[in-house]
C-alpha positions in Angstrom: 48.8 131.9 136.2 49.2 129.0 134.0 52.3 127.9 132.5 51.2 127.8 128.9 49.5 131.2 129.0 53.5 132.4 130.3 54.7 130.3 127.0 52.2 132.4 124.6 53.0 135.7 125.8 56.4 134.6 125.5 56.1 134.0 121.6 54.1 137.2 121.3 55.6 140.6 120.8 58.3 142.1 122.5 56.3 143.8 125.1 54.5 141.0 125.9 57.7 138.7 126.0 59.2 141.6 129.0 55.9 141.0 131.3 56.3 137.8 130.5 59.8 137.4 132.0 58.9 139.6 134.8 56.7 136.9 135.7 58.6 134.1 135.2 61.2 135.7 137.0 58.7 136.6 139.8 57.8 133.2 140.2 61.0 131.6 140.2 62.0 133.7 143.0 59.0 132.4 144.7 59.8 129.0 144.3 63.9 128.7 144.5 64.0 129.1 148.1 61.5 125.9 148.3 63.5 124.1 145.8 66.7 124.6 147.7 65.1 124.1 150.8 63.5 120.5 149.3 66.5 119.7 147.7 68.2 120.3 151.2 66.1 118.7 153.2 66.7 115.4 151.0 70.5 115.5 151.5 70.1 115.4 155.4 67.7 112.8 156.1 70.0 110.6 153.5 73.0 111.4 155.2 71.3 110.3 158.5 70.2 107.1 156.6 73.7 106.8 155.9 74.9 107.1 159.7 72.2 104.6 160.8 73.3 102.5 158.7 76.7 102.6 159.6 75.5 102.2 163.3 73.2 99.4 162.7 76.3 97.4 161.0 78.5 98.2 163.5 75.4 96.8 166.8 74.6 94.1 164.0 78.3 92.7 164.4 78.2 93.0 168.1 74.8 91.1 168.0 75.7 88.5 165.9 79.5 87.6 167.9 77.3 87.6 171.5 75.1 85.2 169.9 78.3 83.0 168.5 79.3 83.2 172.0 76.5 81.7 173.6 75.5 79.4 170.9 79.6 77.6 171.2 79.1 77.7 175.1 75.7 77.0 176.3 73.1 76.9 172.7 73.0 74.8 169.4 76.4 75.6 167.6 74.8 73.8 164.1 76.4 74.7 160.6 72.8 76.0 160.1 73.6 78.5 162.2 77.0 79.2 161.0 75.6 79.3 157.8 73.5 82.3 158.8 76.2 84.0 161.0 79.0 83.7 158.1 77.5 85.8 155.4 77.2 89.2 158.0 80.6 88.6 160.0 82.0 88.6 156.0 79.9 91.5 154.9 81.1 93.9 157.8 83.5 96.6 156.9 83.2 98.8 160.3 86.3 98.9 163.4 84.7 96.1 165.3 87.1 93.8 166.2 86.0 90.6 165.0 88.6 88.9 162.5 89.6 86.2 165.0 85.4 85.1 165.4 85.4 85.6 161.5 88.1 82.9 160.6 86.9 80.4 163.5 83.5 80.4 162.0 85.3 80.3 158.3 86.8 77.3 159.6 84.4 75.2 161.2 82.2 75.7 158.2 84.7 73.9 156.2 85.8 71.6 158.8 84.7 67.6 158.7 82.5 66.4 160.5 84.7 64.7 163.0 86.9 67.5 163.6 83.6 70.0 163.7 82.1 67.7 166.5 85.0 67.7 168.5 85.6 71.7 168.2 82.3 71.8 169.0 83.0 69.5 172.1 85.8 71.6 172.9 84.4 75.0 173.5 81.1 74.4 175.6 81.3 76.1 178.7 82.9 74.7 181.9 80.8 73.7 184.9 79.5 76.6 186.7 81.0 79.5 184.4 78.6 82.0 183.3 78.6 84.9 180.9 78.6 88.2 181.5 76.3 89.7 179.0 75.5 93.7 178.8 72.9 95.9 177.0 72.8 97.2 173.6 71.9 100.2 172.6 71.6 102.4 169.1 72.1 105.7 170.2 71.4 107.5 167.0 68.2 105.7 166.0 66.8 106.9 169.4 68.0 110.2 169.1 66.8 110.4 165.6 63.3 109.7 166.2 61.4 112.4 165.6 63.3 113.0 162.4 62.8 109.5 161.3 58.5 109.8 161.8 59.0 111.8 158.6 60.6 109.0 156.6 59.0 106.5 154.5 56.4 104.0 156.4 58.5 101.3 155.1 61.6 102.4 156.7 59.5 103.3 160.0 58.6 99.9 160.0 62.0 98.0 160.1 63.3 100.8 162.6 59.8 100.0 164.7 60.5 96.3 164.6 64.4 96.1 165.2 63.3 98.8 168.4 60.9 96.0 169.5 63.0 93.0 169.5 66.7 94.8 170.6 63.9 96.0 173.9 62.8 92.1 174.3 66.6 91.2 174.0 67.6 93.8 176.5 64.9 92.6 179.1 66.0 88.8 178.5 69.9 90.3 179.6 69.0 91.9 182.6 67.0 88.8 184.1 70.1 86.9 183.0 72.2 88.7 185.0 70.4 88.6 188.0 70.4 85.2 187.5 74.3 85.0 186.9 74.1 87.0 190.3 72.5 84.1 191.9 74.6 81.5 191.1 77.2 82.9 193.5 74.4 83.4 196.4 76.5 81.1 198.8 72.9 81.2 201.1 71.8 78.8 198.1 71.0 75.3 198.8 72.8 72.7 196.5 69.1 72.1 195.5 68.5 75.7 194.7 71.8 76.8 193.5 71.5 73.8 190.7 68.0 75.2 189.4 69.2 78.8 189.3 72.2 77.4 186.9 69.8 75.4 184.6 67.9 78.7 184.4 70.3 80.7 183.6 71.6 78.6 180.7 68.4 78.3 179.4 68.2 82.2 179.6 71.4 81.8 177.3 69.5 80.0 174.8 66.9 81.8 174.7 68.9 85.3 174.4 71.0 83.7 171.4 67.5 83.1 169.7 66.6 86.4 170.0 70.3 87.6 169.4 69.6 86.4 165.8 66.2 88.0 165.3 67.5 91.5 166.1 70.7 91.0 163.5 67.7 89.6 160.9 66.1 93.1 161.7 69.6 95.1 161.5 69.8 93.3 158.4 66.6 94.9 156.9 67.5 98.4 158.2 71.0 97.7 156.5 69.5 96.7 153.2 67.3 99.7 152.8 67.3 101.6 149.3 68.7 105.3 150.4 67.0 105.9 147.2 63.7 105.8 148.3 64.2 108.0 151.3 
């Protein structure tokens, strides 16, 4: 029954205005349970929006202080980069512990260029000293998944990318460690032993590389208007 044709009978005489209330009343009763039900379905899937945000800030600083790690020891420790890295180390509000990474960066961003080269200097890695790096995972964005097909393609789509490049990043670890392995293989010839190390530190670069693409891809996920969910 059309909504104006309600509105008439509601202007017309008395008898007509009681069916017409019985009907509006019939078809609100009808349609509360969906609007609750909508209006409760909304609340969750921004709540969990909320909580994956709050895990994707929380991975992004782990991310981003693994990278700082291997980009002081083994990569390209440029104020570039610390020019990228600053901004989410001082946007982070979450339990990780990373003041100490926070104010090192702070500093050699402001530091000359004499003293930045020489800090620089000062914390490459020592001869045959490795890093032991392990696996990231986001828990609840892999738990949440069939929940999350439901969400806005956009938001699909930065989940579906960050998922792709934290995988790559996870494969690049695991042949690093079995690298890092290697180097104490004391069946290793000098000749041998010295190509697995030169590997394995250009497995470091290349992880910090991708170290940086999964925080830009946090970073997006992070950013996300909750409105639009």
């Amino acid at each position: 029954m059309e909504y104006a044709y309600i509105m008439q009978m509601l202007y017309a005489g008395s008898e007509m205005r009681e069916i017409a209330f019985l009907i509006l009343g019939w078809l609100l009763g009808l349609l509360s349970p969906l609007i609750v039900d909508a209006v409760r379905r909304k609340r969750i899937r921004r709540d969990l929006v909320k909580a994956i945000k709050t895990e994707s800030e929380d991975l992004q600083s782990r991310v981003v202080v693994s990278s700082f790690l291997l980009a002081q020891r083994y990569g390209d420790l440029s104020r570039e980069y610390l020019n990228w890295l600053s901004p989410k180390l001082q946007a982070y509000r979450g339990c990780e512990p990373i003041q100490r990474i926070r104010d090192l960066v702070d500093h050699l961003i402001s530091a000359p260029d004499e003293e930045f080269n020489a800090m620089r200097e000062h914390m490459r890695a020592e001869p045959e000293v490795g890093l032991s790096l392990k696996r990231f995972s986001a828990s609840l964005i892999e738990t949440a998944a069939p929940q999350i097909i439901h969400f806005p393609s956009e938001y699909q789509r930065r989940i579906h990318e960050f998922k792709n490049q934290m995988y790559a990043m996870n494969q690049e670890i695991e042949r690093a460690t079995v690298s890092l392995d290697r180097t104490f293989d004391s069946s290793l010839s000098d000749e041998n032993h010295e190509r697995v190390k030169n590997d394995l530190e250009s497995k470091y670069i290349f992880i910090q590389g991708m170290c940086e693409r999964v925080a830009d891809r946090l970073q997006d996920i992070i950013d996300f208007d909750i409105k639009n969910i």
